[in-house]
C-alpha positions as CSV (number, residue, x, y, z in Angstrom):
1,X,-18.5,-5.4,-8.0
2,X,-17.7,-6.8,-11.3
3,X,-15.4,-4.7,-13.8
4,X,-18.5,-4.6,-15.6
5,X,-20.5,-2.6,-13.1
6,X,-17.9,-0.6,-13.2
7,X,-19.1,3.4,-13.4
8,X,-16.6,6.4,-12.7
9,X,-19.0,8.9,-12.0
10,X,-21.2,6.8,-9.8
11,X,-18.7,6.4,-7.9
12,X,-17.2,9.5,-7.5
13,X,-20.5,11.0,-6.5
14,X,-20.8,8.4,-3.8
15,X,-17.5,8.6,-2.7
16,X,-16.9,5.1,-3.4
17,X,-13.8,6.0,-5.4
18,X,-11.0,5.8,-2.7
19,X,-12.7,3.2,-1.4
20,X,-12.5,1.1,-4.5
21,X,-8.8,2.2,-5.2
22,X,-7.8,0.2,-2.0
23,X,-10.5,-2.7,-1.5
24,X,-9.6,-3.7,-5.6
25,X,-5.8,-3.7,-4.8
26,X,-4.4,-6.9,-5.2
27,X,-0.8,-8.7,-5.7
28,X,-1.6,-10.3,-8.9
29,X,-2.4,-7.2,-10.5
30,X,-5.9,-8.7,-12.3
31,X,-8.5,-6.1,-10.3
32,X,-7.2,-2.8,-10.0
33,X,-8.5,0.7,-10.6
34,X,-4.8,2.3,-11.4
35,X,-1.8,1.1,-12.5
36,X,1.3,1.8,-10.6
37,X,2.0,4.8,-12.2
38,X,-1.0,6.2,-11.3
39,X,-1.0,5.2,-8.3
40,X,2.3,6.8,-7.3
41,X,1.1,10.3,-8.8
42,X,-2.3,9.7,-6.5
43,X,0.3,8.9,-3.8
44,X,2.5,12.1,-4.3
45,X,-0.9,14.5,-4.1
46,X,-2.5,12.3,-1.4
47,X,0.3,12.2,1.0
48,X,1.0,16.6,0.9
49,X,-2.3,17.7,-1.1
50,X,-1.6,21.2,-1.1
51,X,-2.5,23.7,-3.9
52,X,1.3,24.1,-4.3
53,X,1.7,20.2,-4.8
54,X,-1.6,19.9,-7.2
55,X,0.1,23.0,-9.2
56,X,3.2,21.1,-9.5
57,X,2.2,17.3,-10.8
58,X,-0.2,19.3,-13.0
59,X,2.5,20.9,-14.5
60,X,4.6,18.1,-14.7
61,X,2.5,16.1,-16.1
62,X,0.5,18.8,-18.6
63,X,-2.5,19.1,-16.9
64,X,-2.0,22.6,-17.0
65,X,-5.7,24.4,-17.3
66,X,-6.2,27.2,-20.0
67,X,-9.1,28.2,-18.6
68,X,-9.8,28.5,-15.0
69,X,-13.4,27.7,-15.6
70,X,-13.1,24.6,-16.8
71,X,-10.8,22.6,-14.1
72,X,-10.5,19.5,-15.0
73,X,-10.3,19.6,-18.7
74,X,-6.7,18.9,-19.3
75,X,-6.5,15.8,-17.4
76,X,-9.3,14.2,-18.9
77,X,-8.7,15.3,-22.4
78,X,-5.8,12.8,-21.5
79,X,-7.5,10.0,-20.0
80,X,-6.4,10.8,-16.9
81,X,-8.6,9.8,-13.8
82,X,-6.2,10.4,-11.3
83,X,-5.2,14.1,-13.0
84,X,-8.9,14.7,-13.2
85,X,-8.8,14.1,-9.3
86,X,-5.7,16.0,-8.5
87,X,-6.9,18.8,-11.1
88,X,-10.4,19.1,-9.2
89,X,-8.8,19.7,-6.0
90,X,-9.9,22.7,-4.5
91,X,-12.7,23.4,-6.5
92,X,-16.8,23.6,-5.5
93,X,-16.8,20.1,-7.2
94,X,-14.1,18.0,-5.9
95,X,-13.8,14.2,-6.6
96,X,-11.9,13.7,-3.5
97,X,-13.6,15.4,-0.5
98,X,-11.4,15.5,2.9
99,X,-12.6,12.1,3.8
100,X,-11.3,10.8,1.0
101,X,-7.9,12.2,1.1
102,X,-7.7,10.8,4.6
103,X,-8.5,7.2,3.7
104,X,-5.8,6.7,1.2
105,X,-3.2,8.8,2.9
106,X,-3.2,6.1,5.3
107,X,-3.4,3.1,3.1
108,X,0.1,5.0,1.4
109,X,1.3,5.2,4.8
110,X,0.4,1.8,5.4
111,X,2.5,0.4,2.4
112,X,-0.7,0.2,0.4
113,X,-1.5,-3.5,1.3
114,X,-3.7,-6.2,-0.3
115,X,-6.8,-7.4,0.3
116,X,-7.6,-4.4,2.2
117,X,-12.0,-3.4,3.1
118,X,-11.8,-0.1,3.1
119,X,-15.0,1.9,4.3
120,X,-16.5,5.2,4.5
């Protein structure tokens, strides 16, 4: 997939988001989905994703929700894929479903290496 047929909510209803966050891992930092930092908030909620860790990045990084109905809202009025994701958590309409938590708990655990083919 070129960075031109790139397309977020595509691929989060195909669950081809996780996926793509490991397969387009690579050393020389060219074809990525998230930068580091995002990558090591993802990792925090990934490796313990628990309501009481989603509450807590969400607050540290100001993605508290004003209203409960609208999850989602103040990560992505900051650009934020990743708070989007860990903000969805735990809702009817999450963009990581169990599976997907699975898969890149793992590729953490495995020291997030390169050139990895992920698949659901």
């Amino acid at each position: 997939m070129s960075s031109g047929d790139w397309n977020t909510g595509e691929q989060i209803r195909d669950h081809q988001l996780a996926t793509s966050i490991i397969n387009r891992r690579d050393a020389d930092g060219t074809n990525f989905v998230f930068d580091d930092a995002n990558l090591e908030t993802l990792r925090r909620f990934c490796l313990d994703p628990t309501a009481s860790t989603r509450k807590q990045i969400m607050q540290e990084e100001g993605w508290v929700e004003a209203d409960e109905d609208d999850k989602g809202a103040g990560a992505a009025a900051k650009g934020s894929l990743v708070g989007y994701a860990i903000v969805r958590h735990g809702t009817n309409d999450p963009v990581f479903d169990e599976r997907d938590l699975e898969l890149l708990k793992q590729w953490y655990v495995d020291g997030m290496p390169d050139g990895s083919n992920a698949t659901r």
